[in-house]
N, C-alpha and C positions, 0 to 999 in steps of 0.2 A: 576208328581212330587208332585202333592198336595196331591195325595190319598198315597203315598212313606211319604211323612213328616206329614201326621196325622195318620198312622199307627204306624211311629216312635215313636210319641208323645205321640199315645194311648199307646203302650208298657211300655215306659216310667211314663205316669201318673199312669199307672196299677202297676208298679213294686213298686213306690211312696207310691201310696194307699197300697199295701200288706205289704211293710216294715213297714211304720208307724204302720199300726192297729197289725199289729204282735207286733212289737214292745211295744205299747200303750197296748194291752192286757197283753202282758206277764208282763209289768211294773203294770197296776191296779189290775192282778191278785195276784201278788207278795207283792203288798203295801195293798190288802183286807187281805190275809193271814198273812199279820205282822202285821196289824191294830189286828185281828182276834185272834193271837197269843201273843199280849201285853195284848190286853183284860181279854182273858183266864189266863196269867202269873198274871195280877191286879187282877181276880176276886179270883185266887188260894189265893194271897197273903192275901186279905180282909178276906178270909175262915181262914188262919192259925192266920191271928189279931185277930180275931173274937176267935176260940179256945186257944189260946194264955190267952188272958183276961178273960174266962171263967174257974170260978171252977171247978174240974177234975170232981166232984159230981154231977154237972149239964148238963155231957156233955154226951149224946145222939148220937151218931155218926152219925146212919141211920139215925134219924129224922134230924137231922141236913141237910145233905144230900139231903133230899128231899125236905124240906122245900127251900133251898136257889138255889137248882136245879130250881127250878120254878121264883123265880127273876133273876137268871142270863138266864135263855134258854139254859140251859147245863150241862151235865150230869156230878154228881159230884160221886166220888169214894177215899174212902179213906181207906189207905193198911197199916198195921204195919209195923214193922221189918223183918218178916217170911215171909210178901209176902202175906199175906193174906189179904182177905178183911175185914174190918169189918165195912165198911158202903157203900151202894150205892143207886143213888137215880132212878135208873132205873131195876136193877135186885133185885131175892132173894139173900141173902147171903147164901144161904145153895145151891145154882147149881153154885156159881162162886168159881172158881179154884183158884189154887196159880200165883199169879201175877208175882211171884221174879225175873222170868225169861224175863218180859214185858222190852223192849229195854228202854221204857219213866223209866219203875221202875227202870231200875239197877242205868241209869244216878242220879236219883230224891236221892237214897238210897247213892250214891257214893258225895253228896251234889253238886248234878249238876240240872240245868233245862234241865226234858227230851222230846224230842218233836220227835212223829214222825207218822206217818203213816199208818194204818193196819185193816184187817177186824175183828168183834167184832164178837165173836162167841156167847156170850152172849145177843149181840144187834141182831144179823144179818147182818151187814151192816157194810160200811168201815165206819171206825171214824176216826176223829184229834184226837189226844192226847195232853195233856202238863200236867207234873208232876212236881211239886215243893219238894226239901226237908221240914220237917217238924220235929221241937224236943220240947218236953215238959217233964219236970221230971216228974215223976209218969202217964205218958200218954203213951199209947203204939202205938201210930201213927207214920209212919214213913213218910208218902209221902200222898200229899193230891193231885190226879188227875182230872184234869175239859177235857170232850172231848165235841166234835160235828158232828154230821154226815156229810161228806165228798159230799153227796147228798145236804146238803143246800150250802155247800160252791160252789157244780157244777151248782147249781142252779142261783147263782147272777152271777157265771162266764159266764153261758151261756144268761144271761140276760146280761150282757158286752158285751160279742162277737156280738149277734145280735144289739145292740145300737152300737158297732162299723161297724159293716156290714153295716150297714144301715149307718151311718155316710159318710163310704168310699162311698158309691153307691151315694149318694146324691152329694158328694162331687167330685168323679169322674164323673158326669154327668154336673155337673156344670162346672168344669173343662175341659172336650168334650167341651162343648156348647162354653166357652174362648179360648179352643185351636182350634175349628172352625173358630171362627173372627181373632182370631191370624192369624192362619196359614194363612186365605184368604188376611188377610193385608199383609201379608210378600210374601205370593206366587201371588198376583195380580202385582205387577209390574215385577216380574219374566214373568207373565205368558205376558204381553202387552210387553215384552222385544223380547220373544219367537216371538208371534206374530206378532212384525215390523220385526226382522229380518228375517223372511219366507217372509211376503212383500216384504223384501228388494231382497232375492235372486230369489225372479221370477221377477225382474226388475220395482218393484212401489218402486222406489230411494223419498228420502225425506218424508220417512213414521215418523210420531210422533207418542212420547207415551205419553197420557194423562194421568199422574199421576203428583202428588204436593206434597212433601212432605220438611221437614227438614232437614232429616238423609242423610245418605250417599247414600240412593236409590234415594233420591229425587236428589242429586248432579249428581248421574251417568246418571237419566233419563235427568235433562238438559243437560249431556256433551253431550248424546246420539243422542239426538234431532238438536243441532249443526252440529255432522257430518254426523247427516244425511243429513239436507239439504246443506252442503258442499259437500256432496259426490253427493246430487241428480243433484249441479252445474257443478259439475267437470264433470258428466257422461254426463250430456247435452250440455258442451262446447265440451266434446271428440266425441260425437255422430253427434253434429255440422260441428265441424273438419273433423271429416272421412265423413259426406256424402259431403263436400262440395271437400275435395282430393279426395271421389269418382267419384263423379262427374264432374272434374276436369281431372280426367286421363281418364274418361268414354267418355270425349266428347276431345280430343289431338288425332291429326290424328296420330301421332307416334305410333307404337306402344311401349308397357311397357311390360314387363316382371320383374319381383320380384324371386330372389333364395335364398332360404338357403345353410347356408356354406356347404352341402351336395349336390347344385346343385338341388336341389327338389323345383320343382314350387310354391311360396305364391301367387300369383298375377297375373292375366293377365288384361289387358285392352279391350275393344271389337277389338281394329285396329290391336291387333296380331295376337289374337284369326283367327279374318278376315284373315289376311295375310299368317297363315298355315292352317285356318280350323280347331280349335279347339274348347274346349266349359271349361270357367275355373272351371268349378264344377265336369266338368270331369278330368280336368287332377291338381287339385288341390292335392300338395305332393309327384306326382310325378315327376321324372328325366327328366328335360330337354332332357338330350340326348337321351330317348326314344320314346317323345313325338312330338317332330321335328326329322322329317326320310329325313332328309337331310345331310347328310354327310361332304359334300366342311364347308355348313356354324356352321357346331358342332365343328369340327375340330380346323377354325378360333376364334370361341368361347371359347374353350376349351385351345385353346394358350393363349388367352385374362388371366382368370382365374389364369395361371400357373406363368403370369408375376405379377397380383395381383396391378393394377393402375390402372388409365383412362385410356381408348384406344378409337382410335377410324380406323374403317376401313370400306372398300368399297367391296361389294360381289353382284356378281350376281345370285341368284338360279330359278331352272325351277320346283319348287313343292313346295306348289303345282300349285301355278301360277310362271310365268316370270316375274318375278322382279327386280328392282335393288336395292339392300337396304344398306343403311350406318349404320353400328352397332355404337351403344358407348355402353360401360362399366365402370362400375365402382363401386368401393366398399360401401354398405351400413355398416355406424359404427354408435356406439352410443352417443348421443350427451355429457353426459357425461364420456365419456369413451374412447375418441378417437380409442386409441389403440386397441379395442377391433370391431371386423368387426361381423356385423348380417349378413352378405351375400351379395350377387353382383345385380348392378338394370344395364339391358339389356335395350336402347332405339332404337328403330328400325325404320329408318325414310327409307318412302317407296320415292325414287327420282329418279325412272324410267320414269316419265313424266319430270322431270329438263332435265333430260338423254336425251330424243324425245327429247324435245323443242332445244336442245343445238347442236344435228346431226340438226333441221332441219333448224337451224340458218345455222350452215356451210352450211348445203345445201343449202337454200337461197342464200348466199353469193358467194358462187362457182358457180348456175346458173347464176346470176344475171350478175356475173361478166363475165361467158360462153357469156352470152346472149347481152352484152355489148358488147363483145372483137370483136365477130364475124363479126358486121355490120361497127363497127369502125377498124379493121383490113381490111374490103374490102373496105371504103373509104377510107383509108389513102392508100392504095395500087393505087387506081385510081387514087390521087391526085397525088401521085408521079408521076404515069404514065404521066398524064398530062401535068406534069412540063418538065418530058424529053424531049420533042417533039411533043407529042399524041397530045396536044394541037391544034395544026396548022391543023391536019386531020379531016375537019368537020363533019364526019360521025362517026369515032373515038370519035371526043370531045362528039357527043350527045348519042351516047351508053353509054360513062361511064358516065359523066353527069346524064342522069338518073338513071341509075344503083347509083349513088352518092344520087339522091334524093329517090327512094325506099328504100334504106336501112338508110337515115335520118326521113323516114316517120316508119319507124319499128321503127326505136330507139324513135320516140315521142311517137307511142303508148305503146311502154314496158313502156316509163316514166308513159304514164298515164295514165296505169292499174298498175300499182306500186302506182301511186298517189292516185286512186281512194280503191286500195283495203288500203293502209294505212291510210285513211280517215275512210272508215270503220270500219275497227277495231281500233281506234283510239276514246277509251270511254269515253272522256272529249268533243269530240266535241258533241253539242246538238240534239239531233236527230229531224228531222221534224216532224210535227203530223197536214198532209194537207191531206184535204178530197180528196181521188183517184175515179176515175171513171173506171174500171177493164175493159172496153166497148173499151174506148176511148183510154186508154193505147197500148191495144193489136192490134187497129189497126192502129195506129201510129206506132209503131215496124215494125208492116209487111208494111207496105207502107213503111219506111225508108231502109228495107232490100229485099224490092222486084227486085231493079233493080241488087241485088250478086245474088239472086236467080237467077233470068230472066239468069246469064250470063249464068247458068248450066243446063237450061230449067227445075229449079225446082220449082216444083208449092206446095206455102203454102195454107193451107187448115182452115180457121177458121170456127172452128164446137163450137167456144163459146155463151154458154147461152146469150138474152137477158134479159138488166134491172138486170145486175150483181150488188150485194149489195156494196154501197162503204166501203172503209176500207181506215183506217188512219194511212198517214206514210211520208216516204222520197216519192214522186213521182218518182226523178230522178231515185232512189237507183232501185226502181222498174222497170223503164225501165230499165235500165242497166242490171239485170238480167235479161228479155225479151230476149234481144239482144243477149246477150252470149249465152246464151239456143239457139236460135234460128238460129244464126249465127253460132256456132256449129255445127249443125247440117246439116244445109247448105256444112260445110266446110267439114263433115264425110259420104257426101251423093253425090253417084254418079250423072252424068247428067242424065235427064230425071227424076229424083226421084220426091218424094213427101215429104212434114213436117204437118202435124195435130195438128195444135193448138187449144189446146179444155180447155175451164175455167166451171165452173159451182161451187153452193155452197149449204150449206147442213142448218140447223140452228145456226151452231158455227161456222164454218170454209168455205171459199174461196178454188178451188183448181184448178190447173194449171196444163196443160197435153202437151208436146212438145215431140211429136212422128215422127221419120223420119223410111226409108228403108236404112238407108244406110251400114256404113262395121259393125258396131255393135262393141261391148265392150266384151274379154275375160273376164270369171268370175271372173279369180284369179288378176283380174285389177281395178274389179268394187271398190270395198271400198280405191281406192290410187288416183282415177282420181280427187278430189278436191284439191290435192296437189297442191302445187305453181313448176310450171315448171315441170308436171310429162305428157309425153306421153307415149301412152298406146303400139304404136309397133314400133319404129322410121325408123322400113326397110319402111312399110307400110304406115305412115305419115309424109316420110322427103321431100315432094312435097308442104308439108298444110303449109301455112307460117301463125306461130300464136306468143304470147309472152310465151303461157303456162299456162295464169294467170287467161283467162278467167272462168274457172270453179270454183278455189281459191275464185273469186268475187262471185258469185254465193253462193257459201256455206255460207259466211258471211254476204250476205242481207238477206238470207235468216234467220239469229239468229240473225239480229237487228230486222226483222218481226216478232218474238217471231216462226217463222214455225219452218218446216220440209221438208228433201226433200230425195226422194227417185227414183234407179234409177232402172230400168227392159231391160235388152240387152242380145241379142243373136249376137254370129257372127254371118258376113254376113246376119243379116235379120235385123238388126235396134235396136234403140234404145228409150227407151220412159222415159222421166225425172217426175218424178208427185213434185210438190212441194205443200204441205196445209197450208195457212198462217191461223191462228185465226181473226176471226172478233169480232169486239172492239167496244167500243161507244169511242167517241173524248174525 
């Protein structure tokens, strides 16, 4: 711009400079030649005073001529009536011709001032002319003409021209050198204007211009400075805003989706992204319904859209995972604008575990209540009997009588492995943190369940490490899973069998090995047997009188231990439970 507005400028100054000195020449050449030309008409006139006043007898024409040719600097010529010369101060009169026909003479003769222009064939050379009339009685003068060489007069002219050349050069230079500091003043806050604003469009918001001025540049550079750092505010509370909603929907287990009123994807969150397998930099712009190849849930979507409100519904899809997902929808509008809709925002809440937890409540409840009904359906049946008469038969009374206390001793222990596993999962009660001895536990266990063993001639085996490290926890929590393991195994293991209890521990971790021979665990069983009330073949174990609950317990000491527990079974050859609990300092 700057080199565009001093090229201007130079045009300009240059066009300035050539008019004026054109001008200023042709005006001092014009004012030398009329200076020049009044001169010549005053010195004609002095000449014709001067003859005028003089005796006819006295008057000498040539000499006249010559003589006064030398006080003025210009050649004097004077013609009678005929046209002829008869005096001049620069030629013969015997080679000069008849004049009459001379444009100065006809004017001078016609009682005019002749003036004009022409080469002197006498002289050589172009001359000025001016001829004045001239009358005296008894004189035969008709015209007295003064000239000058045209050579002197181009001589001062060019002596002008170059005093103007020179004038303008001096003066255009100086002018350059003023419309350099101009233009750099005028084009310096343009150019620091240009420059914020390129700052400003590759994102360095609240760039200033340092200029100071009065005028209106000075005004604009304060307004400019203003919004800049207004604009650099706003961009930092909106850059604030979106990563704080980014992060915000980046960390909402829900998942989000964002459409344009075209149904073209603006937005996903990672939990959707998760939930079909997508990547939103991939599928950013486009179609929903290409991007999800699930059919049942486009469809319901796609109703969603047509009704154009909130909704909200309940869908199951099997891709790419098995899910249960409750859609909402609903219209993105603009806040000032109501009426006017940006497109629809999709919330997708994954509640296929509500879903589990809700079947495994009813199924809770429906065992519970199985497992309840059965042993209080066979004494209340006894008691009646009783009452009819049964009573009075003492062999009668003591069969169902006990039969009455077995299944009273079933119904206390369903209570209390119901009590003890809702004690466990129960994460307001405070956990214990007592120094265990892993030694002394494990053979406490097998000594308390040697004599269910003994009935089945099954022999347990402790092949556990000595000087096992202690670890900090529930004591009891710990026996009790012992016992279920153990007693399990017991229960799923023919007579004559064997169980291997084996503990040992590594640098971090305790770990626990109960291995039997007995009927073993189908595989498509193994990941269901910590269920609450789940057996694994009921043709196969409706002999084994249990509550159900004991593996349930197990699972859950084992996640107040911070462990793990892992299980390894074949049919018919046994099964081996490993659980790793981490070791802790107190």
């Amino acid at each position: 711009m700057k080199k565009r507005v001093f090229i201007i400028f130079s045009i300009l100054i240059l066009i300035g400079v050539i008019t004026t000195g054109t001008l200023s020449l042709s005006l001092i050449k014009n004012n030398y030649i009329n200076n020049i030309e009044e001169r010549m008409i005053s010195n004609s006139k002095l000449i014709s005073t001067f003859l005028q006043n003089t005796p006819n007898e006295n008057i000498y024409l040539d000499k006249i001529a010559k003589t006064y040719s030398k006080e003025i600097d210009s050649r004097i010529t004077i013609i009678n009536n005929n046209g002829d010369v008869i005096g001049d101060s620069h030629a013969d009169l015997e080679e000069l011709t008849n004049h009459l026909n001379r444009p100065e003479i006809k004017k001078a003769i016609d009682d005019q001032i002749g003036i004009s222009e022409r080469y002197s064939n006498s002289i050589g050379a172009k001359m000025y002319y001016v001829a004045i009339p001239f009358y005296k009685e008894n004189l035969d003068v008709a015209v007295i003409r003064l000239s000058l060489p045209l050579e002197y007069i181009n001589e001062y002219t060019k002596k002008i021209y170059i005093n103007i050349i020179i004038s303008a050069l001096t003066g255009l230079f100086i002018a350059m050198i003023l419309a350099i500091r101009y233009i750099n003043r005028i084009t310096y806050p343009i150019e620091e204007f240009t420059k914020a604003t390129k700052n400003i469009s590759k994102g360095n918001y609240g760039e200033k211009i340092r200029f100071k001025s009065d005028d209106e540049l000075g005004i604009l550079a304060e307004s400019f400075n203003i919004m800049s750092i207004e604009l650099s505010q706003k961009i930092e509370e909106l850059k604030n805003s979106n990563t704080n909603l980014r992060a915000i929907l980046k960390s909402m287990s829900n998942g989000i989706i964002a459409l344009d009123n075209n149904n073209n994807i603006m937005y996903t969150n990672p939990s959707a992204e998760k939930m079909f397998s997508i990547k939103n930099d991939k599928i950013k712009g486009k179609s929903l319904f290409v991007i999800i190849e699930n059919a049942k849930l486009n469809k319901y979507i796609e109703n969603l859209f047509e009704e154009n409100s909130e909704k909200i519904i309940e869908i199951e899809i099997n891709h790419p995972l098995t899910n249960i997902l409750k859609v909402y929808t609903n219209p993105i509008i603009y806040k000032d604008n109501p009426s006017r809709k940006m497109g629809t925002l999709i919330i997708l809440e994954d509640i296929t575990e509500m879903r589990k937890l809700e079947t495994m409540r009813k199924d809770f409840v429906a065992n519970v209540s199985h497992e309840l009904r059965t042993p209080l359906t066979s004494i209340k049946g006894f008691v009646e009997t009783l009452k009819s008469g049964a009573v009075n038969d003492e062999n009668t009374r003591d069969k169902f009588l006990n039969i009455i206390d077995e299944e009273t001793s079933r119904l206390n222990t369903l209570i209390e492995d119901l009590s003890i596993l809702t004690d466990i999962e129960n994460r307001q009660n405070k956990i214990k943190k007592e120094k265990i001895n892993p030694n002394e536990t494990i053979e406490e266990v097998i000594e308390f369940l040697y004599e269910l063993a003994d009935n089945k001639n099954i022999s347990i085996i402790n092949k556990s490490n000595e000087n096992l490290p202690y670890i900090y926890g529930n004591n009891g929590w710990l026996k009790q899973m012992l016992i279920n393991l153990i007693e399990n195994s017991i229960k799923y293991t023919k007579n004559n069998g064997k169980i291997i209890v084996t503990a040992y521990s590594n640098k971090s971790e305790l770990i626990f090995k109960i291995k039997d021979n007995g009927i073993g665990i189908e595989k498509e069983y193994i990941d269901r047997v910590f269920e609450r009330f789940f057996r694994v073949d009921k043709s196969r174990t409706k002999k084994i009188v249990g509550t159900g609950l004991g593996l349930a317990i197990v699972k859950h000491i084992v996640i107040q231990f911070n462990g793990k527990i892992k299980i390894n079974s074949k049919k018919n050859e046994g099964t081996e439970f490993k659980i790793t609990l981490p070791l802790q300092k107190k």
